[in-house]
N, C-alpha and C positions, 0 to 999 in steps of 0.2 A: 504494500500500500504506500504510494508516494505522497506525501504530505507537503504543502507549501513551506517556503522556508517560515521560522516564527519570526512576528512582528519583533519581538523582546527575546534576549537571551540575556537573565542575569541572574544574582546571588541574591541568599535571605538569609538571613541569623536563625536558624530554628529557637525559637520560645521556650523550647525546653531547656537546654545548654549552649544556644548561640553558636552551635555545628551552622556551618556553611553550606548553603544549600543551593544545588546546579538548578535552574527555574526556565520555564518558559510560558509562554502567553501568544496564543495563535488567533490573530485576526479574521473571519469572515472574508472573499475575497469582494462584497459591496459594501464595505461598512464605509459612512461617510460620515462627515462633519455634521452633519443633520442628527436633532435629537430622534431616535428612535427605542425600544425596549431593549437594552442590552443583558439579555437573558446570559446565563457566564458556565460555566463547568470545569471541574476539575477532574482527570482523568489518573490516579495512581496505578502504579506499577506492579509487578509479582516479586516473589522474595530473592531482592540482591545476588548472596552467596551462589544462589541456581541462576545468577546470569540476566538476572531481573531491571529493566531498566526505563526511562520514556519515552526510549528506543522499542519498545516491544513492538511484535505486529499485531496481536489484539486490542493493545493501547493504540495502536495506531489507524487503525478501524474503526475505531471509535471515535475518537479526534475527528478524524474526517465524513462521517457519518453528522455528529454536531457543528462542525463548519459549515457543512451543505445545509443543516437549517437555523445558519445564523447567528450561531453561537460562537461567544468570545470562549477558546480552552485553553484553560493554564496546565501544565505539565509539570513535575519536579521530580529528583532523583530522593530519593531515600537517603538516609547517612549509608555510607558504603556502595552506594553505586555509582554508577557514571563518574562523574568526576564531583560530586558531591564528598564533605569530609567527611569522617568519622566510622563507625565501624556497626552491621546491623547488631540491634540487640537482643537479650533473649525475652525483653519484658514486655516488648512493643510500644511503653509508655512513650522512650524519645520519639517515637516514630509516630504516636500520636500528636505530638507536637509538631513534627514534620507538618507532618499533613495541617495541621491549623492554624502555622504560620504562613500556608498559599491559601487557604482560606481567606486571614483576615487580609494577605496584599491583595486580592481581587475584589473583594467587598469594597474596599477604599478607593481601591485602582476605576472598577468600573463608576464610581461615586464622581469623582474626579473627572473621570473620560465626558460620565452624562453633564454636566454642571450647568446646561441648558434646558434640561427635563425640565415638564409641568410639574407645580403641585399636586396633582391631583392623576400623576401620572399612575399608572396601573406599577404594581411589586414584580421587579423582575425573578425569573428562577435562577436559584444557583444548584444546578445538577454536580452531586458531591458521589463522583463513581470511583470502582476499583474495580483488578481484575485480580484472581488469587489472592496474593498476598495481601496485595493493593484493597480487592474486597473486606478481607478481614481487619484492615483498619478501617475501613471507614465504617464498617459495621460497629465498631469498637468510640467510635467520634462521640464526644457527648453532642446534646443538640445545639443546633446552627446559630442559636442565639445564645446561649450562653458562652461559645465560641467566640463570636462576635463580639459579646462584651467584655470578654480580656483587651479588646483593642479601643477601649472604649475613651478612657482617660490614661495611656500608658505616661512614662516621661521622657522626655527627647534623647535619651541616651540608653532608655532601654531595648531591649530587641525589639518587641513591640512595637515601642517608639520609631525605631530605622525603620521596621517596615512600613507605617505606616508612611513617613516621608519620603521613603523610594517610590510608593504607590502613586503618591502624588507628583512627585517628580516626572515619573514615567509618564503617566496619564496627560499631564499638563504639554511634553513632547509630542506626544501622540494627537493633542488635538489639533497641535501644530501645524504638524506634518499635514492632519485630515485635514481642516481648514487651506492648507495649502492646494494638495493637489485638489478638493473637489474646486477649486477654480482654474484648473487645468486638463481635469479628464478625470472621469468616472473610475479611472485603472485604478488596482489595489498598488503602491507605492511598490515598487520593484520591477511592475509591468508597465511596460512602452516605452517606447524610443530607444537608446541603447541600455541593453539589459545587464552588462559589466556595471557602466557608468550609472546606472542607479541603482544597485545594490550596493556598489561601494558607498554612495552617497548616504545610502539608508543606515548601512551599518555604523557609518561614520558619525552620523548625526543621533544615532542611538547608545553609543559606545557605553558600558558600565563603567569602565574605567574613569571615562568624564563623568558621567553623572555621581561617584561615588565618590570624586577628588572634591566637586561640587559642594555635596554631602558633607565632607569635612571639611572642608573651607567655612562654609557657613556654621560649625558648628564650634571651631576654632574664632570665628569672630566673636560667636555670642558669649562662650565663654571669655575673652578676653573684656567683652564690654565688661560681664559681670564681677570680673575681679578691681577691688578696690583701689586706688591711685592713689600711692603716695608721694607728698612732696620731700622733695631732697631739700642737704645742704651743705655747704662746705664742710671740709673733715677739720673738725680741730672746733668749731661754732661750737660754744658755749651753751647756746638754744638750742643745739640738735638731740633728740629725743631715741631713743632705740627703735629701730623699726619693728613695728607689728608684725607676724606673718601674715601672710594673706589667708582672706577668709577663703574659703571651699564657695566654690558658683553655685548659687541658687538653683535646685532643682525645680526645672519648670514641665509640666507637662501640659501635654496635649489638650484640648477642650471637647469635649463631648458635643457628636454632630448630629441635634435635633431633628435637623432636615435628613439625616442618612437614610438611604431605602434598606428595610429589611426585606432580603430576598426570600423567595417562596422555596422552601427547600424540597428537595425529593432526591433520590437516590439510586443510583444501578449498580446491583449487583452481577460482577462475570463470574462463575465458578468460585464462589465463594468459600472457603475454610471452614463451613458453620459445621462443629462439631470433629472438626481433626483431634486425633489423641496422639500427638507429637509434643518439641519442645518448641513447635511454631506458635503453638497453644495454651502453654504453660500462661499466656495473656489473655485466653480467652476473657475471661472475669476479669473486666476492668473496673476502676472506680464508679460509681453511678451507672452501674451496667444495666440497671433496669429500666433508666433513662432512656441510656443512650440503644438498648434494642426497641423500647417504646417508639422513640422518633421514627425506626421502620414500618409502624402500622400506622402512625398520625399521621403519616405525609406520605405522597405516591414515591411507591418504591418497585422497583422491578429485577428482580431475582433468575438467573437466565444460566442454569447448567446442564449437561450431560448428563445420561444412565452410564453412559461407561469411563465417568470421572474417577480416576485412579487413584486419585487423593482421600477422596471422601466417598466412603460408601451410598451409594440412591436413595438408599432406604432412611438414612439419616438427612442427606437433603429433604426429601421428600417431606418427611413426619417436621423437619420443622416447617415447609414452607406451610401446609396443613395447619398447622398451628398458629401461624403469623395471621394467613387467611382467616380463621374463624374467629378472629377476636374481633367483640363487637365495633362496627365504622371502621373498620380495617380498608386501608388502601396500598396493601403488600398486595403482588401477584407475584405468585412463582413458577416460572414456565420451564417445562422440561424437555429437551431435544432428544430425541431419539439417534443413536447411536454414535454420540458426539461424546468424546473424552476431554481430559483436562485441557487441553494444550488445542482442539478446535481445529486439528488438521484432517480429520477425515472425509471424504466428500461430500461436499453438499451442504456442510453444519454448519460452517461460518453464514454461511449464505441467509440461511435461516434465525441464525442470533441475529445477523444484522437488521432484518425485514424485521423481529417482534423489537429492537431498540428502534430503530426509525418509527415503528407507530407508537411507541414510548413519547417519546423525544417531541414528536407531530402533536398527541395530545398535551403535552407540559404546555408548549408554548401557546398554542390556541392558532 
């Protein structure tokens, strides 16, 4: 599956330990200056050590399944994969954090991108999916709003903080860029005229490295305003007093954005881990676990695996998605493919995940 190149390619401090994290964010190829819904999605990976990355071609089927209707998709690597830092773990919890630190950059990011929305504009979705590994965290995610509100009042030096001013950083570029070319051509920035000469331009004017030198510059200023000025005097002045140390810079944080959209959340499940008895597992039972499985029946979720997934026995697939289903107002479906294994290479299977995610995807947005 070939995927357009991504609008953004940059780093995020994971929330949990501020591990550095490989990210990306794939544009639509109409998306224009004009306020429209920007419905968003985040697409997680399978487990690292096995080779797991946002490279995958499952992930990558998906991605582009959600491009085709419109959707912004952010991408990131896990601690230990790609060129992300750190190492997977056995508890899941950092990689909980993973996951909720591209969370809160795209809640912000798209916030920043719309900044022309109506009041009264309609909630867009944030489709929060995985595929194996990838599924079993987000099954594990507490819900989207209390996610959301770690990012709420962070302070400008916490992780939190960074991302949330990358978010806008990014976003504020990007409307640039849109603003620019939709007075030159409907193309998605990369397309038309010489196709070298504007990719370099793009990447050029997108660079991490600027935006993050940026980042510190402005953060090296504010702390320099905030430190206190003292006057001197000649050495040997009878009037000259011991210098004070300098106080510590004021910690300032961020302001809570009243007008922010809460997105409408829902959730895909690819081949999901529900009920492995490994040390993948050993995190099944997360904190607020009963929460965080609740949020799969409150909100539209879709569960999409094989009978001959190797990983996890059918039968245990099966009995939980039965279960998810029966609970009253429940909006879990669990749909099961016939002769398709973990990994979705056998004839025909992918074909048919794709066709039950695109009428998924078709009803989210309306």
């Amino acid at each position: 599956m070939h995927l357009p190149e991504p609008a953004l390619t940059f780093t995020l401090p994971s929330i949990h330990d501020s591990t550095i994290l490989d990210c990306r964010v794939y544009h639509p190829s109409n998306l224009s200056s004009e306020w429209q819904p920007r419905h968003s999605a985040i697409v997680a990976h399978p487990y690292a050590p096995l080779g797991g990355s946002y490279d995958d071609p499952i992930v990558e089927v998906v991605v582009s399944q959600l491009l085709h209707k419109r959707f912004i998709v952010g991408t990131f690597n896990f601690r230990g994969a790609g060129r992300s830092a750190g190492r997977t773990s056995w508890t899941a919890k950092p990689e909980r954090g993973d996951y909720a630190s591209m969370i809160g950059f795209l809640v912000y990011y798209i916030h920043h991108l719309d900044a022309s929305r109506p009041d009264d504009a309609e909630r867009p979705v944030l489709l929060l999916a995985g595929y194996s590994y990838g599924a079993m965290i987000t099954t594990q995610l507490p819900p989207l709003q209390a996610v959301i509100a770690s990012f709420a009042t962070p302070s400008t030096n916490c992780d939190a903080g960074q991302i949330r001013s990358r978010a806008e950083s990014l976003a504020l570029q990007q409307r640039e860029i849109l603003h620019a070319h939709s007075h030159r051509s409907c193309l998605r920035v990369g397309e038309g005229g010489s196709p070298r000469k504007s990719r370099d331009s793009w990447r050029r004017s997108l660079s991490i490295d600027d935006a993050e030198e940026k980042l510190r510059k402005s953060m090296r200023d504010f702390r320099a305003k905030t430190l206190p000025r003292h006057s001197s005097s000649h050495p040997g002045s009878p009037s000259r007093r011991p210098a004070l140390p300098p106080s510590p810079p004021e910690v300032v944080s961020f302001s809570a954005m009243p007008d922010l959209k809460q997105p409408r959340p829902a959730h895909l499940l690819i081949s999901p881990l529900q009920g492995l008895i490994t040390h993948l597992a050993t995190v099944s039972r997360s904190p607020g676990n009963g929460a965080a499985e609740a949020k799969l029946w409150q909100h539209p979720t879709l569960a999409v695996y094989g009978d001959g997934d190797g990983f996890v026995p059918v039968g245990k697939l099966r009995s939980w998605a039965t279960r998810m289903e029966g609970i009253e107002g429940s909006k879990f479906r669990g749909r099961e493919i016939r002769g398709a294994g973990h990994f979705w290479i056998e004839e025909g299977v992918l074909a048919r995940m794709a066709e039950l995610i695109d009428d998924f995807v078709t009803e989210l947005a309306g």
